[in-house]
Rosetta silent file (secondary structure, phi, psi, omega in degrees, C-alpha in Angstrom):
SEQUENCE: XXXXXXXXXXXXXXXXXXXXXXXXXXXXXXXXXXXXXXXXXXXXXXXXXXXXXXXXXXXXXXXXXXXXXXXXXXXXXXXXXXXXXXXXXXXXXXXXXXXXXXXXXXXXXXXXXXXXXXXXXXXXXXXXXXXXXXXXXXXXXXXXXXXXXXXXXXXXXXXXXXXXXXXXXXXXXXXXXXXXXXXXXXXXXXXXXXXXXXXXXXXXXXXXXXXXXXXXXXXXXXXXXXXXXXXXXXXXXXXXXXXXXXXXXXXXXXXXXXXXXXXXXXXXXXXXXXXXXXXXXXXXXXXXX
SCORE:     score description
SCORE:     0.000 S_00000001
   1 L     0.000  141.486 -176.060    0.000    0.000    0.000 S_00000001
   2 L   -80.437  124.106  148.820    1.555    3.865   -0.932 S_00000001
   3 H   -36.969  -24.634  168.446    2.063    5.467    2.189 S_00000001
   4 H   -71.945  -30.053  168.866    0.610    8.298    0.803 S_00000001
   5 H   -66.993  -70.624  158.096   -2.774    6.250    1.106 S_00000001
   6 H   -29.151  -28.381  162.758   -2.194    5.594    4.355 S_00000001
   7 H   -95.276  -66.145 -165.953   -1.964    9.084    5.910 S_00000001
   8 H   -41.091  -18.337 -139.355   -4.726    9.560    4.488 S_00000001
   9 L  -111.546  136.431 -178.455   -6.635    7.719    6.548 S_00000001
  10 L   -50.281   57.288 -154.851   -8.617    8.907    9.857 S_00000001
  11 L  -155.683  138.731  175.733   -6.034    7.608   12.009 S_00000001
  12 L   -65.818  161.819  165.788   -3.445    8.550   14.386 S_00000001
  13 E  -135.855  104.547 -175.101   -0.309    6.636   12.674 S_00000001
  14 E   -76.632   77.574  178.606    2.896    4.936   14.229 S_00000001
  15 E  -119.634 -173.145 -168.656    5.927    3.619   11.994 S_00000001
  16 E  -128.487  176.707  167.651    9.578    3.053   12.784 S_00000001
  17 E  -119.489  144.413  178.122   12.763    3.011   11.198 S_00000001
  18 E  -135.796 -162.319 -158.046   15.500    0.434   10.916 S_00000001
  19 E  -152.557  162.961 -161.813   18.674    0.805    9.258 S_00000001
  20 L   -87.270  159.749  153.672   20.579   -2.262    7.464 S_00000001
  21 L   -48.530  140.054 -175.638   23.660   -4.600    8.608 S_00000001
  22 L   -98.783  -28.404  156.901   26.711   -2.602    8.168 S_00000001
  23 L  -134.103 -174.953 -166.951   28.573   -6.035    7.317 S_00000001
  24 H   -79.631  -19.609  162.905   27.713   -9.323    6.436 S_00000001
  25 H   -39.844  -50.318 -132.258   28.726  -10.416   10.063 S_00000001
  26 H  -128.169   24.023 -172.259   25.899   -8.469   11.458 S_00000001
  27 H   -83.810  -41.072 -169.066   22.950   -9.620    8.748 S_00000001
  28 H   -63.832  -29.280 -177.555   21.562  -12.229   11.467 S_00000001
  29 H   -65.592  -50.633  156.141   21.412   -9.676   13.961 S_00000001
  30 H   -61.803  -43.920 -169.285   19.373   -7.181   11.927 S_00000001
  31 H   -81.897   -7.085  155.247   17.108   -9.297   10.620 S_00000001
  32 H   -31.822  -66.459 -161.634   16.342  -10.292   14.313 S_00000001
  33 H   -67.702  -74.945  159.912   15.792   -6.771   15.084 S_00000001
  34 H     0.441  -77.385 -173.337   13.888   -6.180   11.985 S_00000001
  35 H   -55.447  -29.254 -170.218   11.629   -9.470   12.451 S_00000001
  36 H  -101.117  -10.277  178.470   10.528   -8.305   16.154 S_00000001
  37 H   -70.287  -39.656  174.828   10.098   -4.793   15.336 S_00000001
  38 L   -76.916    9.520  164.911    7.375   -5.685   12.514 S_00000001
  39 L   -88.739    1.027  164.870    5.914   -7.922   14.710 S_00000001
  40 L   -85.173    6.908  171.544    4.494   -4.492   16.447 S_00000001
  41 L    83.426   12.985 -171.122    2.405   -3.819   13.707 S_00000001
  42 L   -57.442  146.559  170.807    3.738   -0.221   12.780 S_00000001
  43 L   -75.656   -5.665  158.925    1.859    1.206   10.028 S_00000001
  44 E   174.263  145.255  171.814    4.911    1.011    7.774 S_00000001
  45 E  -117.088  159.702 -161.864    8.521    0.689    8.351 S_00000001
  46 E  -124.958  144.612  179.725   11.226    2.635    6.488 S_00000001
  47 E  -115.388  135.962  172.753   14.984    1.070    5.730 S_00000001
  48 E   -93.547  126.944 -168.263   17.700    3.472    5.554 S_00000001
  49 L   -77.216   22.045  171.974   20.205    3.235    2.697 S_00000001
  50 L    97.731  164.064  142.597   23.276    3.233    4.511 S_00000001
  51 L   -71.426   93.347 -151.445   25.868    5.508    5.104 S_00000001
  52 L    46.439   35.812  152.190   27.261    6.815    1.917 S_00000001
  53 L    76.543   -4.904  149.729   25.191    4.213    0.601 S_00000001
  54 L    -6.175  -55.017 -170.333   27.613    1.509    1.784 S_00000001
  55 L  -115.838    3.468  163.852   24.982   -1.051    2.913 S_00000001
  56 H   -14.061  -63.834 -172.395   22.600    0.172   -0.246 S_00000001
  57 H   -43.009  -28.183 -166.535   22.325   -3.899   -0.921 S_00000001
  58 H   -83.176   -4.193 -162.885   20.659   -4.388    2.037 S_00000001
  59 H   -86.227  -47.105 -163.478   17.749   -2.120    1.459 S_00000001
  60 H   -96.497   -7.470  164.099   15.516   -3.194   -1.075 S_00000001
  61 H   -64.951  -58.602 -177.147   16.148   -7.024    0.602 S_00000001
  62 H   -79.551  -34.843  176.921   15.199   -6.067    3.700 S_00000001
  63 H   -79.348    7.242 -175.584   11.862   -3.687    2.776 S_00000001
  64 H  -102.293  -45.339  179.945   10.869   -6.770    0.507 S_00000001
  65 H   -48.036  -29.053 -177.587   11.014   -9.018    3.543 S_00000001
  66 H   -62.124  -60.710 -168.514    9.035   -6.394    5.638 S_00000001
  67 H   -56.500  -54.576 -157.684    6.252   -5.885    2.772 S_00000001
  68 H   -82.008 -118.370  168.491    6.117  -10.030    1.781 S_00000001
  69 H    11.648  -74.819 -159.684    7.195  -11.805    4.874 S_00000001
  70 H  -107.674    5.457  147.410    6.088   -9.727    7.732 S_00000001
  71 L    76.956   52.592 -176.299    2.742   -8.308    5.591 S_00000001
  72 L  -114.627  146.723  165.260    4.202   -4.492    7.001 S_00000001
  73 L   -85.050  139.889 -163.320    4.196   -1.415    4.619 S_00000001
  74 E  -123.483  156.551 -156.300    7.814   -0.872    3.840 S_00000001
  75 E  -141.143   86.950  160.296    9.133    2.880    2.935 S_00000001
  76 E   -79.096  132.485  179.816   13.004    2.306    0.967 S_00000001
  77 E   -65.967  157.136  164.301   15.450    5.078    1.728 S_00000001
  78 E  -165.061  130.893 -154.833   17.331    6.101   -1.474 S_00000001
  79 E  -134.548  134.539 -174.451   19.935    8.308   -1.414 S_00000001
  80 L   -73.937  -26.607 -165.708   22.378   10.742   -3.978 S_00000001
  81 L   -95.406  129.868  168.437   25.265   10.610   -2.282 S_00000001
  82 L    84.942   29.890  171.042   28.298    7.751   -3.083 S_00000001
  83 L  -115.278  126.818  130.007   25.070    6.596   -6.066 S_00000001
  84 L   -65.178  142.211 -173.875   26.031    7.016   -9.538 S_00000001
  85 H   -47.835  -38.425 -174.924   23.071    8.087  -11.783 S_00000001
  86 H   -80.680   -9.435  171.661   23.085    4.215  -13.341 S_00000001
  87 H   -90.815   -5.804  151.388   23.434    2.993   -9.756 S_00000001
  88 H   -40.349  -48.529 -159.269   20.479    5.124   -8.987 S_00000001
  89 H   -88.835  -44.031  171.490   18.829    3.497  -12.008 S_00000001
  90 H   -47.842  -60.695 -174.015   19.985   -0.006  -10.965 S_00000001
  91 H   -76.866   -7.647 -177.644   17.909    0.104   -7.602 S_00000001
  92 H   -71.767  -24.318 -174.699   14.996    1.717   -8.982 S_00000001
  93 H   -96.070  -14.502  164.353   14.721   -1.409  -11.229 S_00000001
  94 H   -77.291  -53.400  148.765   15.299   -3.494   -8.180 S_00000001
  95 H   -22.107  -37.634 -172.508   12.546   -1.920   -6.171 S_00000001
  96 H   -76.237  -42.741 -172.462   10.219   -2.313   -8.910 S_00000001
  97 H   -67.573  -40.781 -146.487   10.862   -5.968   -9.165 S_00000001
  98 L   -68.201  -18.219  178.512   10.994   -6.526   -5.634 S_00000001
  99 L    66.048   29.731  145.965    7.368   -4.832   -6.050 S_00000001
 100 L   -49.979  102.344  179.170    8.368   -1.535   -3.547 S_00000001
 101 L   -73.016  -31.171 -170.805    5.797    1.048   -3.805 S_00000001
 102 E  -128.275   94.634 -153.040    7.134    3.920   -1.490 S_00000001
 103 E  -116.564  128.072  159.200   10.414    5.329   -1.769 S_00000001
 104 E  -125.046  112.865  160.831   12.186    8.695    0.842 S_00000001
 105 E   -67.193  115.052 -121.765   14.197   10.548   -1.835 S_00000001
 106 E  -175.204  131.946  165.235   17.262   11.817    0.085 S_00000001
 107 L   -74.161  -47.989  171.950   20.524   13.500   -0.613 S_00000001
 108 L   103.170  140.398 -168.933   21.959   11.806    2.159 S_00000001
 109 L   -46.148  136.591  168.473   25.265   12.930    4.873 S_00000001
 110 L   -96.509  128.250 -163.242   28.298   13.396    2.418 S_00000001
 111 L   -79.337  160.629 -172.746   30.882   11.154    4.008 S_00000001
 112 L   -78.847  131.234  170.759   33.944   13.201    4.965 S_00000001
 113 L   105.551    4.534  179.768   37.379   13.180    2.883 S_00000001
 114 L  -103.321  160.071  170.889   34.963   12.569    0.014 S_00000001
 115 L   -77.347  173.313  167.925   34.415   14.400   -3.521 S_00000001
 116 L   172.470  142.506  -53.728   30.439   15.730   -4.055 S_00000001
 117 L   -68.024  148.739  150.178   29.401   15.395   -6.426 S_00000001
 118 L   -68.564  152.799 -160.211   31.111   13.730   -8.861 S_00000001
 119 L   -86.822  -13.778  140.654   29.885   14.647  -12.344 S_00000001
 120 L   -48.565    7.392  175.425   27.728   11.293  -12.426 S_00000001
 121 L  -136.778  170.578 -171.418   25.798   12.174   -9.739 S_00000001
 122 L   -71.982  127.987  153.539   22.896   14.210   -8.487 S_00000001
 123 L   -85.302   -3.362  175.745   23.479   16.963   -6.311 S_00000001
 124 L  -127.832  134.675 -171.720   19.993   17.433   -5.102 S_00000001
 125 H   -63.151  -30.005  171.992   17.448   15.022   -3.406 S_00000001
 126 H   -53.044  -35.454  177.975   15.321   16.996   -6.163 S_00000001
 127 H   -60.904  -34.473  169.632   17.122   15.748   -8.881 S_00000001
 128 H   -57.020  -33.648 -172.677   16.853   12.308   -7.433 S_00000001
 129 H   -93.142   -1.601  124.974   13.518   12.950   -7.055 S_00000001
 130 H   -37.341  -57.542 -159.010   12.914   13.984  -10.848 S_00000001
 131 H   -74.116  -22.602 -151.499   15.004   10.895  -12.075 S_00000001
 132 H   -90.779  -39.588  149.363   12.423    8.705   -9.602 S_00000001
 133 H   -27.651  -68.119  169.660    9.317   10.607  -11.308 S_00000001
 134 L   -92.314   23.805 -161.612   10.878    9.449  -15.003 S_00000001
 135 L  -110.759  -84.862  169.839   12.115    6.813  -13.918 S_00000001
 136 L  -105.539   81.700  168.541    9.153    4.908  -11.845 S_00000001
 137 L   -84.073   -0.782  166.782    6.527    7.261  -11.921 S_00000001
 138 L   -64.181  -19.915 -136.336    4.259    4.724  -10.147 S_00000001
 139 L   -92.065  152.511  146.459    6.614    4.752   -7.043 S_00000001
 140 E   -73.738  157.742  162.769    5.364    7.571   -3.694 S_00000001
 141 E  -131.124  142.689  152.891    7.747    9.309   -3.116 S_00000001
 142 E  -124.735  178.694  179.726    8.669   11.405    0.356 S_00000001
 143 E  -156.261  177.930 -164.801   11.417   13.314    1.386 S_00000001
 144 E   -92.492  164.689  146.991   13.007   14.859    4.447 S_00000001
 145 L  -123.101  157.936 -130.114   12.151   18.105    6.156 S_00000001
 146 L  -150.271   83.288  165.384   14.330   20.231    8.806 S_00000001
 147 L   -57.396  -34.565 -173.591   12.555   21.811   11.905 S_00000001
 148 L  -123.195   39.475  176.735   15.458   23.372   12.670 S_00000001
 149 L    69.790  134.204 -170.745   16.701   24.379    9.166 S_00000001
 150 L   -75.082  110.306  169.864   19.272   22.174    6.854 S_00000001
 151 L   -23.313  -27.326 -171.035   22.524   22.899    8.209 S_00000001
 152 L  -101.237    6.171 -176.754   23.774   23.940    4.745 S_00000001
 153 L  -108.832  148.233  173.557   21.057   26.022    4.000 S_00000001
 154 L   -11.394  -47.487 -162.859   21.384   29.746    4.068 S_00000001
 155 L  -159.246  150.635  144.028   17.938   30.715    5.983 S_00000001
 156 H   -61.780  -17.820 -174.811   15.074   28.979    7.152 S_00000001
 157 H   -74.318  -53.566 -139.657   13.001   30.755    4.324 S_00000001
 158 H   -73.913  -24.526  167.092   15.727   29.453    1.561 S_00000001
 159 H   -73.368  -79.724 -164.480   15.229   25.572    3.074 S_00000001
 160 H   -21.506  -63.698  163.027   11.453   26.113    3.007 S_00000001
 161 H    -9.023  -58.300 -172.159   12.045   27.199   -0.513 S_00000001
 162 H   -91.353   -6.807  157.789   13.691   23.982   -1.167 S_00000001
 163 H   -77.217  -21.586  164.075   11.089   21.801    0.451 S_00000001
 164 H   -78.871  -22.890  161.018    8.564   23.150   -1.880 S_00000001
 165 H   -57.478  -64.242  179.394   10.642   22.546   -4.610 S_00000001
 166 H   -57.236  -44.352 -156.669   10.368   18.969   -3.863 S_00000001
 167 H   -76.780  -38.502  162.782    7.129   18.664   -2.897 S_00000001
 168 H   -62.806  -17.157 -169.415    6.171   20.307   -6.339 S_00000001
 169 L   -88.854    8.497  154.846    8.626   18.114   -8.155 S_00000001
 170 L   132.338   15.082 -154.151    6.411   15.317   -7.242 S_00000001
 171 L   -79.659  112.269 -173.156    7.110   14.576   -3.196 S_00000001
 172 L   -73.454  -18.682 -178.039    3.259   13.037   -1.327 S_00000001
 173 E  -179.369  165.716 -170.750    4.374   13.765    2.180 S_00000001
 174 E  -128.697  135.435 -171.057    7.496   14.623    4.189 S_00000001
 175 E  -110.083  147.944  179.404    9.590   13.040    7.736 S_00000001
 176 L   -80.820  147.527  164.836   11.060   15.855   10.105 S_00000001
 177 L   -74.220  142.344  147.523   14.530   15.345   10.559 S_00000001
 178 L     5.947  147.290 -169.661   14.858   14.224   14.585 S_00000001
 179 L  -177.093  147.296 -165.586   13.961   17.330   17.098 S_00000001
 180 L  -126.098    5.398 -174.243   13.736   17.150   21.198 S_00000001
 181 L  -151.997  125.294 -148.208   11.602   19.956   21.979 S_00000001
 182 L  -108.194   36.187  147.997    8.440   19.983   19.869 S_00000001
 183 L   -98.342  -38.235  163.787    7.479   23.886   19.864 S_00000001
 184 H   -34.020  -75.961  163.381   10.367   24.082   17.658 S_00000001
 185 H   -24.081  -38.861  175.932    8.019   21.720   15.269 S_00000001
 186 H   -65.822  -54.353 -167.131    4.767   23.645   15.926 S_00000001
 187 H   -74.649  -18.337  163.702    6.214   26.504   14.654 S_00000001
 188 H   -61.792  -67.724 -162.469    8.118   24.635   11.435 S_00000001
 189 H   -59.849  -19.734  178.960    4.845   23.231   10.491 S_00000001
 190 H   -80.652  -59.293 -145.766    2.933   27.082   10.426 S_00000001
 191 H   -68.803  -48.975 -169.809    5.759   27.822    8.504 S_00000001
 192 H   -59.901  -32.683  174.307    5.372   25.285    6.094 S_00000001
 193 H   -76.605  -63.383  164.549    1.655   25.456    5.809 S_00000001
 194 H   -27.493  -49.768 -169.579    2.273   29.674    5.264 S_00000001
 195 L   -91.593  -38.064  148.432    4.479   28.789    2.398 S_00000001
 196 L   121.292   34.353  163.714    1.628   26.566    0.821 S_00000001
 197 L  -101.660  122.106 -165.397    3.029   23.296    1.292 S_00000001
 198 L   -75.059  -35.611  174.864   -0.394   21.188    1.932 S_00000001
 199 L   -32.889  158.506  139.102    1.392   17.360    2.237 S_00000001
 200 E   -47.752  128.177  177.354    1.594   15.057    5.375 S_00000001
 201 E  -102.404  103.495 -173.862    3.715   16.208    7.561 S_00000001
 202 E   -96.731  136.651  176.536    5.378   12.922    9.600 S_00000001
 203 E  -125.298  155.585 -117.750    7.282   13.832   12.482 S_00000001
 204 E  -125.517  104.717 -156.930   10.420   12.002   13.247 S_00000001
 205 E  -124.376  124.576 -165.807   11.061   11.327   16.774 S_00000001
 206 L  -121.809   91.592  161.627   14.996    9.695   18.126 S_00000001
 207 L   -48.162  102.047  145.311   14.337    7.986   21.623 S_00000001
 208 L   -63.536   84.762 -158.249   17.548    9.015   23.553 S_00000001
 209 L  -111.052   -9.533 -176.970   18.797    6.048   25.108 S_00000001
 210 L  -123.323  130.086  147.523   22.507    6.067   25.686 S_00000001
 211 H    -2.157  -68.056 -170.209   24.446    8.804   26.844 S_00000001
 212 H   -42.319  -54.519 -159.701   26.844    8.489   23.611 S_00000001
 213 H   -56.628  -40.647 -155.314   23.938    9.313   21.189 S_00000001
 214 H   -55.745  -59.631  176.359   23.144   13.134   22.447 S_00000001
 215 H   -72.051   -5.348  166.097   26.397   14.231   20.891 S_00000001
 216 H  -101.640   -1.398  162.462   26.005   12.518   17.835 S_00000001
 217 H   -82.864  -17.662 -179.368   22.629   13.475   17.555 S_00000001
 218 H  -116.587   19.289  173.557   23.533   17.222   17.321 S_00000001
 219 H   -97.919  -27.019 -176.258   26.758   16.730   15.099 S_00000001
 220 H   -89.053  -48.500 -175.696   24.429   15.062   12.434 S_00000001
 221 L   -51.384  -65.668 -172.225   21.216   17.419   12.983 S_00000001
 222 L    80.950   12.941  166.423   22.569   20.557   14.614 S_00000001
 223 L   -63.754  156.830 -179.462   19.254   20.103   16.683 S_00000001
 224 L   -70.664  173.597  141.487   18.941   21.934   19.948 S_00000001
 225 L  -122.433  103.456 -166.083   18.529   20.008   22.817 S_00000001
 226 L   -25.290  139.746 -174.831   16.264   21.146   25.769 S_00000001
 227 H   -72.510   -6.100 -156.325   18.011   22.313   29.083 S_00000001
 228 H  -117.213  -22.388  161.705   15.141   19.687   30.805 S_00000001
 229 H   -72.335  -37.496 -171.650   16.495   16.498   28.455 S_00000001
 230 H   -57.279  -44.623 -179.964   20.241   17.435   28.927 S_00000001
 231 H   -45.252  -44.054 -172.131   19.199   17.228   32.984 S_00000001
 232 H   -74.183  -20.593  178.573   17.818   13.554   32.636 S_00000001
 233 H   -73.409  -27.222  172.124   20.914   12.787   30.308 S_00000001
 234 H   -59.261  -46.247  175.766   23.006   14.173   33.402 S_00000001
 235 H   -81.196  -27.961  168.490   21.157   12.274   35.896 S_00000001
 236 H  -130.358   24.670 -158.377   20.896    9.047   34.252 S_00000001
 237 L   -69.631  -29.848 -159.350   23.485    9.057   31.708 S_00000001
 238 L   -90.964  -15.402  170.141   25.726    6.615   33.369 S_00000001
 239 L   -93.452   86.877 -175.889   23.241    3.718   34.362 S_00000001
 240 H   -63.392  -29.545  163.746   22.530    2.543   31.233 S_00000001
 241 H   -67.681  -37.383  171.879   19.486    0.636   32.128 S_00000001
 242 H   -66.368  -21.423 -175.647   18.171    3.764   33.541 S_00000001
 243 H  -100.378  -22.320  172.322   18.877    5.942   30.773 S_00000001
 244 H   -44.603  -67.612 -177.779   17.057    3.616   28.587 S_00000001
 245 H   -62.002  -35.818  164.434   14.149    3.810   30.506 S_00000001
 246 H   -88.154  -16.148  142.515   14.149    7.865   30.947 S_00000001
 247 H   -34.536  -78.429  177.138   14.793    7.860   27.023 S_00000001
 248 H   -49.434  -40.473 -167.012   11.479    6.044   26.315 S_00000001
 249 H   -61.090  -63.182 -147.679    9.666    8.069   28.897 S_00000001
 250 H   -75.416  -45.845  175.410   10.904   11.296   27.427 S_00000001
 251 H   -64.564  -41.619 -175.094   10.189   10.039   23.650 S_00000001
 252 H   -70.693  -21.364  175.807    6.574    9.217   24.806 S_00000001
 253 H   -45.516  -47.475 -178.139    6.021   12.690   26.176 S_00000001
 254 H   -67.672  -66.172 -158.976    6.978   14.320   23.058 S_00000001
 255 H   -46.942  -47.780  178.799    4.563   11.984   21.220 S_00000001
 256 H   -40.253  -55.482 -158.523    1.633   12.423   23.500 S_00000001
 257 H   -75.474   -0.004  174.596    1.896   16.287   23.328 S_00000001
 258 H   -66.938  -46.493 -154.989    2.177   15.904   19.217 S_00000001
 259 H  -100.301  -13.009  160.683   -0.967   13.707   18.912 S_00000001
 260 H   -73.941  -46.873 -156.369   -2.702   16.438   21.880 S_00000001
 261 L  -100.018   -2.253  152.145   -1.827   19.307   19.532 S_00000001
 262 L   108.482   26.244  166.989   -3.391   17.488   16.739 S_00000001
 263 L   -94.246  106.961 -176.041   -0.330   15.537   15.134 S_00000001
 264 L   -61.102  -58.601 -172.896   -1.385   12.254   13.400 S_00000001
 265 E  -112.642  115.661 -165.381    1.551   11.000   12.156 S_00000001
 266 E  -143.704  150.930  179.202    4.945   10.158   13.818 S_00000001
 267 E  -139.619  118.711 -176.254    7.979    7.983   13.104 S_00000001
 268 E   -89.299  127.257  169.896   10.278    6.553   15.359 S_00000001
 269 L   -77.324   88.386 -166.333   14.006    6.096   14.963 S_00000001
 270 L   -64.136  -20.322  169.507   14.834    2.538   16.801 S_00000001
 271 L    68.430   28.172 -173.158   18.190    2.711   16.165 S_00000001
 272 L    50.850   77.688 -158.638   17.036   -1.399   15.684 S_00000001
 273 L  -154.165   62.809  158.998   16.130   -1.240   19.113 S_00000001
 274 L   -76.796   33.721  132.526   12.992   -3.384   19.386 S_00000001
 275 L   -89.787  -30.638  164.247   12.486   -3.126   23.091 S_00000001
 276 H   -50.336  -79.279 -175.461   12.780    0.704   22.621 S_00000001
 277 H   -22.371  -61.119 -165.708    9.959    0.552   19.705 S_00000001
 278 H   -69.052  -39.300 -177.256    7.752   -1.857   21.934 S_00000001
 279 H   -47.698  -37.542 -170.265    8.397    0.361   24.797 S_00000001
 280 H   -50.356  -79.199 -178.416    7.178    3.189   23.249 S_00000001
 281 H   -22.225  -72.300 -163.717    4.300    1.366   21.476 S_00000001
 282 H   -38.656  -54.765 -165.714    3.442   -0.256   24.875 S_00000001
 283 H   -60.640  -25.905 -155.408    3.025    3.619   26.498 S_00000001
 284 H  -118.037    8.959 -172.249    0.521    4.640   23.604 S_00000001
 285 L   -73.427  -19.712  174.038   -1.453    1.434   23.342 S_00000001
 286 L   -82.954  -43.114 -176.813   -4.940    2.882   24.336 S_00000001
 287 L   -34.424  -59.245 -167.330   -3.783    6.479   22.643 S_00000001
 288 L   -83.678   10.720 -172.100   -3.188    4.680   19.650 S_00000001
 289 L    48.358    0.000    0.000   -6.205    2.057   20.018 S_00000001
């Protein structure tokens, strides 16, 4: 089913994310995590294409097991960066066979010490998201959005700019980058609405469970982080069972006050964490019915 069909629908909505084996060592492990997360029923899970598309193989493998196998709607990442336009072309014809429906167009982190672009590749998730448009024009397509503005962009008006650009170039709905304090969000979505983009807006919520993650959550984001999360990272960073536990709590808060202010749709990053995922789930089971 297109995810775009799916937001549609009267219904608060819950999916997750998982992200592929990074080597072949570690395929049994994922598809563990993988197999128990889609046994929570999410209304579709999304696979992430790797890190400078490194683990790319694993993607359209793993969302066909989600879709076939575990009867879950699966959402494949695809991503410009470390893709040549024919390998770009390659997975689109893998996806197709593989009978993948939903597609998040994405430039994707440019790994460091690297060229971008090379002159075989896209330099914009629009362009990707043009080639996916002539390419597959059956496929949905989404893309990301940036509550707190794309590091690299200028302004917040000049990102908006470029989110409407996608969403005219053919994009059905959009995931928030991660964010820990969700007035920052309220006010991205008036903005977004102001500028006269009309799409589902999903917003994209990273349970903080280890200590480690906080700084690598704001070297890849640049998101703020709240003076009242940094306390609980302070207070329970070092107990790892404990931080776990104030992590989920803290992720369910945000959700509650999303789906109180009249937010539908949210997607959690598990970091292949299915006791995070169920925890969550487990806090929201009458919320979500």
């Amino acid at each position: 089913m297109k995810i775009a069909e799916v937001l549609k629908e009267d219904k608060i909505t819950l999916s997750m994310e998982v992200f592929p084996p990074k080597t072949t060592a570690g395929v049994e492990s994922v598809n563990e995590a993988v197999k128990k997360i889609a046994a929570l029923k999410p209304d579709f899970m999304s696979v992430t294409y790797g890190a400078g598309g490194g683990t790319s193989k694993y993607t359209v493998r793993i969302a066909k097991d989600i879709k076939d196998a575990y009867e879950v709607n699966s959402l494949a990442h695809l991503t410009c960066v470390s893709s040549t336009k024919e390998t770009i072309e390659e997975r689109l014809s893998e996806m197709k066979e593989a009978g993948i429906e939903n597609i998040l167009a994405l430039r994707g982190d440019i790994p460091q010490e690297s060229e971008f672009p090379l002159p075989n590749q896209f330099h914009h998730a629009i362009e990707l998201i043009e080639e996916i448009k002539r390419v597959a024009p059956e496929m949905c397509i989404g893309g990301a959005c940036y509550p707190e503005g794309h590091p690299e962009a200028g302004s917040k008006a000049e990102d908006i700019l470029h989110i409407k650009e996608k969403v005219d170039a053919g994009c059905a709905f959009l995931t928030t980058q991660m964010f820990f304090d969700n007035s920052i969000f309220f006010n991205y979505l008036y903005r977004l609405r102001e500028a006269g983009i009309s799409v589902p807006i999903i917003a994209g919520i990273m349970p903080i469970t280890k200590k480690a993650q906080v700084a690598r959550s704001i070297q890849l984001s640049g998101c703020c982080v709240p003076a009242r999360f940094k306390a609980i990272v302070d207070w329970f960073g070092e107990e790892p069972p404990n931080m776990k536990q104030a992590g989920i709590a803290y992720a369910t808060e945000q959700i509650i006050d999303l789906i109180a202010n009249g937010v539908k749709h949210i997607h959690i990053y598990t970091m292949n964490d299915p006791e995070v995922a169920g925890g969550i789930q487990k806090n929201l089971s009458e919320i979500l019915g």
